[in-house]
C-alpha positions as CSV (number, residue, x, y, z in Angstrom):
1,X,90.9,121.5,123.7
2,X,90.5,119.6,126.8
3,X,93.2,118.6,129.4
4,X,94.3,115.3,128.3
5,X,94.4,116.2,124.3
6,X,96.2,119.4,125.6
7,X,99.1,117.3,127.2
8,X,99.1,114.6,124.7
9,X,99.6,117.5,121.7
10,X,102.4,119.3,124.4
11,X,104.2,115.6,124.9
12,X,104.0,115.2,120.9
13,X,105.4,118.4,120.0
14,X,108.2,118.0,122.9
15,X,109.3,114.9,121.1
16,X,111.2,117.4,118.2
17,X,112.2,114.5,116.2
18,X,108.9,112.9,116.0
19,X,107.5,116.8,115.5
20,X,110.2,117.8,113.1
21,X,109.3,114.6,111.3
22,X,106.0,115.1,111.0
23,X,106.1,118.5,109.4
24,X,108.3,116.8,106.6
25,X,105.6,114.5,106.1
26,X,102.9,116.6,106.1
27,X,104.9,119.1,103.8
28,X,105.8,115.9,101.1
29,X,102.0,114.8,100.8
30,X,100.0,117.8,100.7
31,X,102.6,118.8,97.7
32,X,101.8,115.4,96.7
33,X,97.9,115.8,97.1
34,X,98.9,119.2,94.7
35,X,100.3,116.9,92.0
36,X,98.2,117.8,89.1
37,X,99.3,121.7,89.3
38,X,102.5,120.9,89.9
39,X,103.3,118.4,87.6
40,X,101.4,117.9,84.1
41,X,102.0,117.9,80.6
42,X,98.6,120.2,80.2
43,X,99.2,124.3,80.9
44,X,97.2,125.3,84.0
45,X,95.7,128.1,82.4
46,X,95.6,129.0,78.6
47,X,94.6,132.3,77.4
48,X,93.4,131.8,73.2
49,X,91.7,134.3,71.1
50,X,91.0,136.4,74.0
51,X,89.4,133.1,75.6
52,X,90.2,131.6,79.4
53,X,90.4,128.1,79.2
54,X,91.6,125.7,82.5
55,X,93.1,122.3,80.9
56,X,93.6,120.6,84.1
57,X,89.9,120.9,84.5
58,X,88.9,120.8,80.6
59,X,88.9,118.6,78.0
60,X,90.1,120.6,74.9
61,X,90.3,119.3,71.5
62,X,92.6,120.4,68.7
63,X,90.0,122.7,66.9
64,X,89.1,124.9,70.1
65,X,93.3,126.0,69.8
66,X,93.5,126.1,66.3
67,X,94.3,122.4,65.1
68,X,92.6,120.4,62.3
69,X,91.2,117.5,64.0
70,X,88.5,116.4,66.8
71,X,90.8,114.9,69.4
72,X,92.5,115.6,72.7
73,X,94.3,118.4,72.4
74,X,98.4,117.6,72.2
75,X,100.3,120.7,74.5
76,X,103.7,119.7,73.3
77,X,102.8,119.6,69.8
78,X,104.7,122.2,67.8
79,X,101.1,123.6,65.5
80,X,99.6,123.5,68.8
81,X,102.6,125.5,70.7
82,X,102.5,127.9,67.9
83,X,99.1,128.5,68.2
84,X,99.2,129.4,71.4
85,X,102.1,131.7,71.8
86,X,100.9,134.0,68.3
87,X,97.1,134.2,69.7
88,X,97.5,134.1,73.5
89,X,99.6,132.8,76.3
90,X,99.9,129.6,79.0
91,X,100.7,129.4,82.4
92,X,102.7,125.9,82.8
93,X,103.4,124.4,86.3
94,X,106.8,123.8,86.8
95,X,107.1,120.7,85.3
96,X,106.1,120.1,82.3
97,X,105.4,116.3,82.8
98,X,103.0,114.3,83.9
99,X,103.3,110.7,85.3
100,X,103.1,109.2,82.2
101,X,104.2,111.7,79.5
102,X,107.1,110.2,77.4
103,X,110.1,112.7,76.7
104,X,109.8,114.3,73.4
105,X,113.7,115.6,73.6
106,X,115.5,115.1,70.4
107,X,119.2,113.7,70.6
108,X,118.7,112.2,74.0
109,X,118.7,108.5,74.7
110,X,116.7,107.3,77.9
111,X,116.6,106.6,81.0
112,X,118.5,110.6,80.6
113,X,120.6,112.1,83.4
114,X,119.0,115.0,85.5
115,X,119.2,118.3,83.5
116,X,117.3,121.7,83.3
117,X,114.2,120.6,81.8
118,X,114.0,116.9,84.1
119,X,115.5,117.8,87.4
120,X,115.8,114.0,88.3
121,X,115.9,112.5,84.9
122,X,113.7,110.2,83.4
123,X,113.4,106.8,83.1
124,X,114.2,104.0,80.6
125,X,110.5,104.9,79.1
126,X,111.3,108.4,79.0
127,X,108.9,109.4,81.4
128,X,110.3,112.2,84.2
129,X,111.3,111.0,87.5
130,X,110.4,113.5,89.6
131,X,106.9,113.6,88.3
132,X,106.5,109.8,88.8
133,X,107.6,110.7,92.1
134,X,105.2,113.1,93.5
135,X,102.3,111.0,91.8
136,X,103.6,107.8,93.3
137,X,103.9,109.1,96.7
138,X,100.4,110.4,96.3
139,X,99.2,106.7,95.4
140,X,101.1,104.6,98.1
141,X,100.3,107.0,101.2
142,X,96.3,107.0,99.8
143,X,97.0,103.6,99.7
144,X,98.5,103.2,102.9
145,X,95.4,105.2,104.6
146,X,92.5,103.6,102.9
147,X,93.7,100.0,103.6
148,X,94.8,100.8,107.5
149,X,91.6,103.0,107.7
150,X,89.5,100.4,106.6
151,X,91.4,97.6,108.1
152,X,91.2,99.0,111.8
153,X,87.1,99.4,111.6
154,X,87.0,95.6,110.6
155,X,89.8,94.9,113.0
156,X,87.7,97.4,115.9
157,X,84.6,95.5,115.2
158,X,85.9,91.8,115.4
159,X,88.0,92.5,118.6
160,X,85.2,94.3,120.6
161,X,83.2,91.7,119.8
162,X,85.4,89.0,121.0
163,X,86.4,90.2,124.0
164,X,83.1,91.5,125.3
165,X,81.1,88.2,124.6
166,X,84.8,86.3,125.2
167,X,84.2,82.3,126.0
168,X,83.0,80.6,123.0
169,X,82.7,83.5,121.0
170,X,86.4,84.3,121.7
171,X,87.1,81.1,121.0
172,X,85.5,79.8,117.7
173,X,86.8,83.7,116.3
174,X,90.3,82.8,117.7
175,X,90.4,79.5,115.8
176,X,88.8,81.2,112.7
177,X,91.7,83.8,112.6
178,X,94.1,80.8,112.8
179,X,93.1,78.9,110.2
180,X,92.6,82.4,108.1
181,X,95.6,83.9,108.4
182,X,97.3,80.5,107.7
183,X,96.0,81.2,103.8
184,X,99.0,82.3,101.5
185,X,98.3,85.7,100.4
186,X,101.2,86.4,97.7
187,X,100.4,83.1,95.9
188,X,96.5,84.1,96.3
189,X,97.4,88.0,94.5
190,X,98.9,85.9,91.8
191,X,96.5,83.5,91.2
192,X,93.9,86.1,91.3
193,X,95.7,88.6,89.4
194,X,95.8,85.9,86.2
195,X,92.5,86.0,86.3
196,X,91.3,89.7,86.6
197,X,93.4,92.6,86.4
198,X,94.4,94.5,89.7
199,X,93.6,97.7,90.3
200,X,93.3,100.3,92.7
201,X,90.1,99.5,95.0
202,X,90.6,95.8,93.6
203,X,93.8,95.1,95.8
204,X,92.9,97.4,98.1
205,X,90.1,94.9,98.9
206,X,92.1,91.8,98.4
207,X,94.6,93.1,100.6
208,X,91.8,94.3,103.6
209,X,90.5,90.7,103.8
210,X,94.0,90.2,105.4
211,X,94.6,93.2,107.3
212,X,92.2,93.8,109.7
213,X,93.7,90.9,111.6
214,X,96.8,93.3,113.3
215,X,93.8,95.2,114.7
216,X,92.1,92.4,116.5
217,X,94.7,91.3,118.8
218,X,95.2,95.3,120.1
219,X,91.3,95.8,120.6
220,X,90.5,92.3,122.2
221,X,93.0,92.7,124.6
222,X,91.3,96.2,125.9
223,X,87.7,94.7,125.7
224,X,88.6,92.1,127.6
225,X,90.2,94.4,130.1
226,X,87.1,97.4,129.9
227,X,84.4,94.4,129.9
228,X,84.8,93.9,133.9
229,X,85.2,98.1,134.3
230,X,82.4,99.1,136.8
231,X,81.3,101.6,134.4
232,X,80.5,98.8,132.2
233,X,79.3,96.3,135.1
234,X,76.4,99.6,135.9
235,X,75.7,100.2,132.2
236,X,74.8,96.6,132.0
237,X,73.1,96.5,135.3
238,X,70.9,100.0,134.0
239,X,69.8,97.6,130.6
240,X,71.7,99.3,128.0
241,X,72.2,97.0,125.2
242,X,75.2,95.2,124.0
243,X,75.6,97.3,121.6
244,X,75.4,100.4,123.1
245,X,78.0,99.6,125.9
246,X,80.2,98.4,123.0
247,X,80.1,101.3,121.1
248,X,80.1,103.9,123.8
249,X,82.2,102.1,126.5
250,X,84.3,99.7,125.5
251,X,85.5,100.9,121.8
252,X,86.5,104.5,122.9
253,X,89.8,102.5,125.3
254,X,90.7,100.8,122.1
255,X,90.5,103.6,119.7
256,X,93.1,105.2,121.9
257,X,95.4,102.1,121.4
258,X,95.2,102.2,117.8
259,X,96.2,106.0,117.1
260,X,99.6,104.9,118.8
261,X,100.0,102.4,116.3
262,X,98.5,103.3,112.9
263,X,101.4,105.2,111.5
264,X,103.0,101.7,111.8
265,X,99.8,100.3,109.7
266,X,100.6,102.8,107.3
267,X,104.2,102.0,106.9
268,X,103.8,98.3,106.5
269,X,100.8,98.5,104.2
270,X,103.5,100.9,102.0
271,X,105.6,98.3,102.0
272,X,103.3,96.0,101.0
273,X,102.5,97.7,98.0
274,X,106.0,98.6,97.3
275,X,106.4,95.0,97.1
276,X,103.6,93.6,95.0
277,X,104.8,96.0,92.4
278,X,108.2,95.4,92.8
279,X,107.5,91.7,92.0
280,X,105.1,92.2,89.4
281,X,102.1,91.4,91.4
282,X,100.5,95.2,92.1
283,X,98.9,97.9,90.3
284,X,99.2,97.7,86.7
285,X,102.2,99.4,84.4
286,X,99.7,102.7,84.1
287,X,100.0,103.5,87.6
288,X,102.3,105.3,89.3
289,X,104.2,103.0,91.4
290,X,107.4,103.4,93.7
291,X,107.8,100.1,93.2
292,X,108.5,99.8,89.5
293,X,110.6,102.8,89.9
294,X,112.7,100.6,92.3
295,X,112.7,97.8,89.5
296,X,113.9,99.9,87.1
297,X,116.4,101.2,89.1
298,X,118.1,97.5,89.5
299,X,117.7,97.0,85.6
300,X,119.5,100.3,84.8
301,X,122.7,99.9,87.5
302,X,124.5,102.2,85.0
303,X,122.1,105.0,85.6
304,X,122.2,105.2,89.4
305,X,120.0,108.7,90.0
306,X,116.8,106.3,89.3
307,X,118.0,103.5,92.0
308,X,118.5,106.7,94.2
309,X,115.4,108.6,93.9
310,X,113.3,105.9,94.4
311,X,115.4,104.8,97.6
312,X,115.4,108.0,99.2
313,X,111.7,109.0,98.7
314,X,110.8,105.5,100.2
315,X,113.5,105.4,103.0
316,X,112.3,109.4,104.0
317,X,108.6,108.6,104.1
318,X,109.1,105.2,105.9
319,X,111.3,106.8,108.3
320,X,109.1,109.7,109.0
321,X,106.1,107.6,109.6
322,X,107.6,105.5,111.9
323,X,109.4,108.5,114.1
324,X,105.6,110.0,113.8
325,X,104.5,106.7,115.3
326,X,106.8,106.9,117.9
327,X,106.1,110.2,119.4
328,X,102.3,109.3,119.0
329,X,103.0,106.2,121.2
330,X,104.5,108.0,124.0
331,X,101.6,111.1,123.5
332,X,99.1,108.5,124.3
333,X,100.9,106.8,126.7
334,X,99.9,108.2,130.4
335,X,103.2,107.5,131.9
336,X,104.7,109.6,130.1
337,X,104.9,113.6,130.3
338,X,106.7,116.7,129.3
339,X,107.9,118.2,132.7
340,X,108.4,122.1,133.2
341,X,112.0,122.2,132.2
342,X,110.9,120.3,128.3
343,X,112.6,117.4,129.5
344,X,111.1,113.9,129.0
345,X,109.8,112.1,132.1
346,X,108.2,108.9,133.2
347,X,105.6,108.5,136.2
348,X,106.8,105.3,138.0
């Protein structure tokens, strides 16, 4: 580890909130990232007839665990239960639900109250909270990474571009991204989305034609700045090409700029999300969406640990990725440093 990484990691981790806040984060999605073993409706392992067999990873049918018929394989179905606990045994994760699994309890009417066997209730559907939970975290962080991932190397591109050639380069791109961002995008999702139906990669795209635009302003600013750098003035003078002094010279100053703000890409790009769905206009019902959580928790006032779920798991990874983006703003920033004494100082 080099110097300056050595002091920006020392200035981060001096920031405890920022530091404390991103080990919560980083705790919440890799359990998140873990979803599948930690909450499904299939066992995790499932010992029959003296056979191993690995449900998350296979595709049994009823016959392999002693059922009539040539289908999927039913876990919570009582022949198949049976089956089971007289010729083997399962290991279950500890829930027993999966994103989508409706609530077989007999005697209960939904959305249920938290209890032993769903911790944070379920749904008007049936469907356990907590499951939806750890799946729908999963989705809107991916989410959140792929569309500011991809949007910054668009964004990168554009800006060194326009601030290296600048003039009428900069100029016609300038007017282009005025008359572009001037499109409505809500009433273009909903026009597009009576037409084909969104998913995943679908309004990931749709939404990327948009968002590499918060990107350009950040990186043009530093071309323009690193384009009349003496380092840059010799490069050119020695005849290395355009793209060469873009990609080796110019970009690097701007990809520094962009760490200290992509937790804040992340956060609105959640949001964004968490919108669409909210209003209708997202990922379709079979997803597993924060924001239809929140819609269901204004249609069911009268069962309030739905509303509350879904606003504390939003409102604790917002918050956590924009104290992260904080402390990364001041890490990168080379006024700033973590004196002897672990107090926070600024060079004047």
């Amino acid at each position: 580890m080099n110097p300056v990484t050595r002091r920006r990691w020392q200035t981060f981790k001096g920031n405890r909130r920022a530091f404390c806040f991103f080990c919560f984060f980083s705790l919440c999605f890799s359990l998140s990232l873990c979803a599948e073993f930690l909450a499904n409706d299939k066992p995790l392992v499932v010992s029959y007839q003296h056979k191993l067999y690995f449900p998350i990873f296979q595709n049994l049918d009823e016959r392999t665990l002693g059922g009539d018929l040539p289908i999927p394989a039913d876990y919570s179905d009582p022949v198949i239960a049976t089956a089971i606990a007289k010729h083997g045994w399962a290991v279950w994760p500890p829930i027993r639900y999966s994103f989508g699994t409706i609530s077989q309890r007999e005697g209960v009417t939904f959305p249920a109250p938290p209890s032993a066997e769903n911790w944070l209730g379920t749904d008007d559907q049936g469907r356990d909270i907590l499951a939806r939970l750890l799946y729908g975290f999963r989705l809107s962080v991916l989410f959140g990474l792929c569309l500011s991932f991809f949007g910054c190397v668009v964004g990168m591109l554009a800006g060194v571009v326009q601030g290296y050639y600048g003039g009428l380069a900069d100029l016609l791109f300038q007017r282009f991204m005025e008359i572009w961002s001037g499109i409505p995008v809500l009433y273009l999702i909903i026009i597009i989305s009576s037409v084909i139906t969104m998913g995943f990669w679908a309004l990931l795209a749709l939404m990327l034609a948009f968002s590499w635009m918060r990107v350009v302003g950040v990186v043009r600013a530093e071309s323009l700045r690193a384009r009349n750098m003496e380092y840059v003035r010799a490069a050119r003078a020695l005849g290395v090409p355009d793209r060469g002094i873009m990609l080796r010279h110019v970009l690097p100053n701007a990809v520094v700029a962009l760490i200290s703000i992509l937790p804040f890409l992340v956060n609105s790009s959640i949001v964004t999300l968490t919108s669409l769905d909210f209003l209708g206009f997202g990922l379709p019902p079979e997803y597993p969406s924060l924001g239809e959580l929140v819609v269901q928790g204004k249609n069911n006032l009268f069962a309030p640990w739905i509303g509350f779920s879904a606003f504390f798991t939003l409102a604790g990874m917002l918050t956590s990725l924009v104290f992260i983006g904080e402390g990364l703003r001041d890490a990168f920033d080379p006024r700033v440093f973590l004196s002897n004494s672990g107090q926070w100082e600024e060079r004047t």
